[in-house]
N, C-alpha and C positions, 0 to 999 in steps of 0.2 A: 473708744473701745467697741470691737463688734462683736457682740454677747450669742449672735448666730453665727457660727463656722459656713460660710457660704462657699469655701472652695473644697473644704471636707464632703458639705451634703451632695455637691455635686459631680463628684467620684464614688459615692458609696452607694453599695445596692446594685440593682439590677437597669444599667446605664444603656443595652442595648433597645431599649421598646421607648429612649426618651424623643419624642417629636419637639426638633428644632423651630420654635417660630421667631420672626425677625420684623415683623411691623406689630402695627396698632390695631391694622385690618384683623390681622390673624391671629391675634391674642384675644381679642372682642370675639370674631366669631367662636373660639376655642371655649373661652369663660361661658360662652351660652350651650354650645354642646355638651360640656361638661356640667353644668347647671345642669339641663333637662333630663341629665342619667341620673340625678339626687332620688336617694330613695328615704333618707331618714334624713341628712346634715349636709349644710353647707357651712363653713366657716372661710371669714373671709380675714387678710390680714393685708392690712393697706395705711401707708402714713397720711393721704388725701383724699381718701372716695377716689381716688382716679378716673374723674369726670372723662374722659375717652374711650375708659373702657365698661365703669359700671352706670352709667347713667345715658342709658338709651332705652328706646320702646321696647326692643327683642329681651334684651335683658329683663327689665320691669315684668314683661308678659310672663317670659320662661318663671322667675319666683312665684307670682303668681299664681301660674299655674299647679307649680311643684306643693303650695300652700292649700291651696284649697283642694289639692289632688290626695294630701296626705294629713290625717289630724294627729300625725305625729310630727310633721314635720318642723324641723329647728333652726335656726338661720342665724348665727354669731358672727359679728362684725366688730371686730376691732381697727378702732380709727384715732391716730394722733391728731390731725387737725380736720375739725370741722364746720371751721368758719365761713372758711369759700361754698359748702357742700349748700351749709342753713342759710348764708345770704342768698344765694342761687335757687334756692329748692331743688335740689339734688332730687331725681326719681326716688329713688332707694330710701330715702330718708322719710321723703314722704309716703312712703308703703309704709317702712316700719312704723310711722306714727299711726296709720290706721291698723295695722297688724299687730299690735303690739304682746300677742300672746306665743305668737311665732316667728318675728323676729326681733333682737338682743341685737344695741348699740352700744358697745363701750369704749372708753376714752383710754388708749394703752398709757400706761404708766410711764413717767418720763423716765427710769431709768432701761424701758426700753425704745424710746422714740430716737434714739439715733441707728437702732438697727433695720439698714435701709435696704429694706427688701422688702418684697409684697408676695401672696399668694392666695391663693383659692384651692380650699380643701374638699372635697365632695366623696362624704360617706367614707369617711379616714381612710380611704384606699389611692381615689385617683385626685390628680392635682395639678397646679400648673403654679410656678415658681420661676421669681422675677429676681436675681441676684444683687441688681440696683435697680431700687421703684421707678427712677426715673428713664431706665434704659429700655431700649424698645426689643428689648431681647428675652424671649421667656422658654421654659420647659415645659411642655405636658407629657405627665409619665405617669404608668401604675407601677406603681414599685412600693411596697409594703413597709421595706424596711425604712424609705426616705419618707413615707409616708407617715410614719410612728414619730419619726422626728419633728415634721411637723408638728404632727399632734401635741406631741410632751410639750414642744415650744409654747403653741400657741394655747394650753391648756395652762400652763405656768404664769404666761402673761395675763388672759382669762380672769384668772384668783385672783390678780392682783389690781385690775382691771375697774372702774368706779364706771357706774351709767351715765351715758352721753344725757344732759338733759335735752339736749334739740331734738331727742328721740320719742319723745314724750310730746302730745298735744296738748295745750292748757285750755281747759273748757270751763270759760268763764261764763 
């Protein structure tokens, strides 16, 4: 069952300002440019950390920055599976464990871990949306109304959502 309408969201709204990307290269640089325009929120919504595209230096840097740049700033991450991320040391994982006041790991609920899409939300406006997480195909768009859908989604999942412990550092 796919609990997100993926071919609804992407007919709805304002479809002419959607920038087509088709690789790895240009979904990574896209996820950092849109990262570094975060003024309050980035929420992320991913089944693996998608070690190719969130876990490099530029990325790391850009959070970073937007964190120590903003002491409002907010950083939600929702993640199905985080085994591959905590056996590896995932960049991202290990920020959040030193950051832990501004950035939020949690483990999406299995009754949404088959809906297989990924995205990156930044400041409920602009966004970049993977239709299958595994597919090297993505959108970035500012479009309000697809924008809100995210949100309601990924706010929905959110509530229902329990904290990753690998997000947490144990100081024995």
């Amino acid at each position: 069952m796919n609990i997100f309408n993926t071919a609804s969201f992407e007919r709805q709204g304002n479809t002419d300002n959607d920038i087509h990307l088709n690789n790895t290269e240009d979904i990574r640089e896209s996820i950092i440019k849109l990262s570094s325009s975060a003024l309050r929120s980035i929420k992320i919504f991913t089944p693996d950390f998608e070690h190719k595209l969130y876990d490099n230096e530029n990325f790391q840097q850009t959070i970073l920055s937007f964190v120590r740049g903003n002491r409002h700033a907010k950083i939600q991450i929702l993640v199905s599976d985080m085994s591959h991320s905590a056996q590896y040391g995932h960049r991202i994982l290990r920020l959040a464990q030193q950051l832990t006041s501004a950035i939020e790991i949690k483990i999406t609920p299995e009754y949404y871990q088959s809906t297989n899409i990924s995205f990156i939300q930044i400041d409920q406006s602009n966004f970049l949306f993977k239709a299958h997480s595994s597919n090297q195909h993505a959108i970035r768009c500012h479009c309000k109304s697809r924008s809100n859908s995210l949100l309601d989604f990924f706010t929905l999942t959110w509530d229902q959502a329990e904290e990753a412990p690998q997000s947490k550092q144990l100081h024995i």
